[in-house]
N, C-alpha and C positions, 0 to 999 in steps of 0.2 A: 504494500500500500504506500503512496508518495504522501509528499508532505500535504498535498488538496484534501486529504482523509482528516484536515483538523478542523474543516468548513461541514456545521450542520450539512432485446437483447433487444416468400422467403426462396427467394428464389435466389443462387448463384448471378454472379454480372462479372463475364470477362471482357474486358479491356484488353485488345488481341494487339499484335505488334509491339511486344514488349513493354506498354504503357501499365495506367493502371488493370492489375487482374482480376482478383476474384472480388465481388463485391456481394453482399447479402441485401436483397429489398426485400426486410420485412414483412409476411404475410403472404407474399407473390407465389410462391408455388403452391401451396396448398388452396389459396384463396380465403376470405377472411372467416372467420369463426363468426356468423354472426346471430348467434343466440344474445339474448339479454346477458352483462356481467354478472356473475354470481361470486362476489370480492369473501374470497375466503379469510374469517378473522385470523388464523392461526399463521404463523409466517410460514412461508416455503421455501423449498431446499430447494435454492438457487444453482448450488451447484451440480445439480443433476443437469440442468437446462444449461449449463455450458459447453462451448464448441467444445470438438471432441481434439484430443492432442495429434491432428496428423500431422505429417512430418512438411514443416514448414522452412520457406528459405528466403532470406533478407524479408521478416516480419518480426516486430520485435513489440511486445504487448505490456501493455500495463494496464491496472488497473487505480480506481479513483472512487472515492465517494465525494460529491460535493452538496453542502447545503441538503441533505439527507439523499441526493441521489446517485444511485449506481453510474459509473460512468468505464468503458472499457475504450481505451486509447492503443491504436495500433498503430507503427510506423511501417509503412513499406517501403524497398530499393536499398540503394547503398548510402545511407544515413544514418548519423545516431540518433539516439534517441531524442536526445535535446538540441539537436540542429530545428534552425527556421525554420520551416514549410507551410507552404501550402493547407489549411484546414477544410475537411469535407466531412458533417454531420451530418448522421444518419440515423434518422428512426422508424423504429420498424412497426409492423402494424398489430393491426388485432391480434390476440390469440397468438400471437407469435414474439421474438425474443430473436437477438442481436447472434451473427454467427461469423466469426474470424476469417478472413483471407485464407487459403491454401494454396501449396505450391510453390514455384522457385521465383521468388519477385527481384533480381540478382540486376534485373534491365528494365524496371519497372521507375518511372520515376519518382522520386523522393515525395512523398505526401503524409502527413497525417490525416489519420480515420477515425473518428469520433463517435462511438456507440451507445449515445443512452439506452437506460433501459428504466421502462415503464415502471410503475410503483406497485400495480396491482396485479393477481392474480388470477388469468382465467384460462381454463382446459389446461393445456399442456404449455402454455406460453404466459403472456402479461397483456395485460390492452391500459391503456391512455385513459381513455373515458369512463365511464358507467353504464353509459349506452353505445348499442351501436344505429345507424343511422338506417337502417332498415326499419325503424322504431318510430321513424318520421315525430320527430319532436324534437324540430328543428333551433328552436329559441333554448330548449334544455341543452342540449349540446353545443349549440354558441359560446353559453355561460359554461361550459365545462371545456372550451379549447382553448376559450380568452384565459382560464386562469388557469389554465395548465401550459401556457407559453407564458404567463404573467409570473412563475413560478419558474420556466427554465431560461426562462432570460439572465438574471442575474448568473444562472448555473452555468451557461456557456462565456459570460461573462469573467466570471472569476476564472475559470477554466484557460481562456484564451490571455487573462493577463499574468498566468503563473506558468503556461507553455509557449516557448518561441514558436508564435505565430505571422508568416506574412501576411497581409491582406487581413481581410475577414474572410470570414466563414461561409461556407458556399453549402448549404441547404438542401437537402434531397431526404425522399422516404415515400414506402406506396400507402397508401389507403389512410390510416390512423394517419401515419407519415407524415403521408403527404400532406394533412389538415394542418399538424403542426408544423410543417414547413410554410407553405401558406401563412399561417397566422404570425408564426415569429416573425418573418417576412412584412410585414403589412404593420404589427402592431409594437413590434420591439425591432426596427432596420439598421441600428447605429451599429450592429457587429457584422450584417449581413452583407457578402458582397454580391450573391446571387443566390435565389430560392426555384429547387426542381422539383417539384410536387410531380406525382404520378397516383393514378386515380382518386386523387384530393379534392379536398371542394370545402367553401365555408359558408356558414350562413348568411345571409347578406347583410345582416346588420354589423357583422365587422369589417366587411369591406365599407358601412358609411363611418366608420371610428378609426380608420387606418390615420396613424402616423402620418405626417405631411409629409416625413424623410423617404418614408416608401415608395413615394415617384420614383426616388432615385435606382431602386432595388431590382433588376432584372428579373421577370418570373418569366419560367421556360415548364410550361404544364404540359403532359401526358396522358395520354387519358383511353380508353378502350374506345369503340364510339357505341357497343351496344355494352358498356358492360352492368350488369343485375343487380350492380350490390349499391354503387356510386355512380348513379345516372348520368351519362357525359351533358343532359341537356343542362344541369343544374350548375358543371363546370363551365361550361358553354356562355351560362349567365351570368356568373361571377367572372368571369374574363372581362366580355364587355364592358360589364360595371366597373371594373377598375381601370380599365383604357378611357373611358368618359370619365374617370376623375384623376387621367394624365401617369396614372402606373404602365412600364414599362413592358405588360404581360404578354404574352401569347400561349395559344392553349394549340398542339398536335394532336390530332384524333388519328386511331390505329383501328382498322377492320379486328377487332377483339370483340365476343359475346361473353366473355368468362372475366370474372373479378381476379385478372391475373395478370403477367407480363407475357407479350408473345415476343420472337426474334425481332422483327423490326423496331419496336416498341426499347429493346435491350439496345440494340444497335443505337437508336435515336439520341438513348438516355445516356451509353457509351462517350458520343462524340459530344453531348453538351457539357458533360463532368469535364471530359479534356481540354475543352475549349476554355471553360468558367478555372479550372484551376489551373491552364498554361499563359493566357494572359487575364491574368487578375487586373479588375479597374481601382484597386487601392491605392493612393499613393504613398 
């Protein structure tokens, strides 16, 4: 545990051509868990639910609690551990729980990977909310994404000024994720240098509360166009609505019927990560 431990985890993503490799989006492969939360009171044995030890190369792990949350920090390429880089956070979705890079990242370039992990318990994984949005209780879940980014704002905060970070923090994650990339993105911007939501969406009344800084914030959305769980029409809305109040968004629709990542979809989300963390608009 580092010294951040004194401050109160689904689908695979290579990055082919030596870049970044193996990446986890949260809830993607399975697709989300979307029964009602059922927050179990007793704590869980977290460490069941961690990546498994396969044999890994130029990845170098730590782990972090901050401000009571788990946080799992991986560097990959040929860097140490506390050299600058590049910051890309990731959180994962429903029912699902943060999984380590694999493989030989020896030509990958030098990045930090930033894995929170959810607070609560459900199925086999953790989920963000209380609900899930198949629940359509759209106002209740507002109030529960406003203060669960209101909540890890300072976390990524603290985090990025106790690890040499370049730039800010460049935002990605599917479904839960992506809600919370969206919302940090919009309501807390001053750390963000670009937000990748994939099957994400927020209520519209945080896109009329958004930060005036969040013009400045690049959003590069992903989205299935039929998928079941997170309607692309409702992403679809909340785009335009934040383009008519001057945010920088654009939303890609991908032929997808399933609450999941297809190859294009991976491809897409591939070349935007590379792009957002090879030239960073930081000064």
């Amino acid at each position: 545990m580092s010294d951040l431990a004194r401050a109160p985890r689904r689908r695979s993503l290579a990055l082919a051509g030596g870049l970044l490799a193996v990446f986890a989006l949260g809830g993607a492969a399975r697709g989300e868990d979307t029964r009602s939360a059922r927050l179990e009171p007793k704590r869980c044995d977290r460490a069941k639910l961690a990546p498994s030890a396969e044999r890994r190369r130029f990845v170098q792990v730590r782990e972090h609690v901050v401000l009571g949350y788990r946080l799992t920090e991986v560097v990959l390429g040929r860097a140490a551990l506390d050299d600058e880089l590049p910051l890309v956070v990731w959180f994962h979705g429903r029912a699902s729980a943060p999984e380590l890079p694999t493989g030989d990242h020896a030509d990958t370039p030098p990045v930090r990977l930033l894995f929170p992990w959810a607070p609560d318990r459900l199925g086999e994984g953790f989920t963000w909310f209380s609900m899930s949005i198949t629940e359509e209780r759209p106002h209740a879940l507002g109030r529960e994404i406003r203060a669960r980014a209101d909540e890890l704002a300072p976390v990524l905060e603290r985090f990025m000024a106790r690890r040499p970070t370049r730039g800010r923090a460049v935002l990605t994650g599917f479904s839960q994720g992506g809600m919370l990339a969206f919302g940090l993105a919009l309501l807390h911007p001053a750390q963000v240098e670009e937000a990748i939501p994939v099957a994400g969406w927020l209520p519209p009344e945080l896109a009329r509360v958004m930060a005036p800084e969040a013009r400045a914030v690049p959003i590069r959305a992903l989205h299935g166009a039929a998928d079941p769980i997170v309607p692309s029409a409702e992403t679809r809305a909340l785009v335009r609505r934040l383009q008519h109040r001057g945010v920088d968004a654009r939303l890609e629709l991908f032929d997808a019927d399933a609450h999941a990542m297809t190859a294009p979809m991976e491809a897409r989300h591939r070349a935007l990560l590379l792009e957002a963390i090879g030239a960073p608009r930081s000064e």
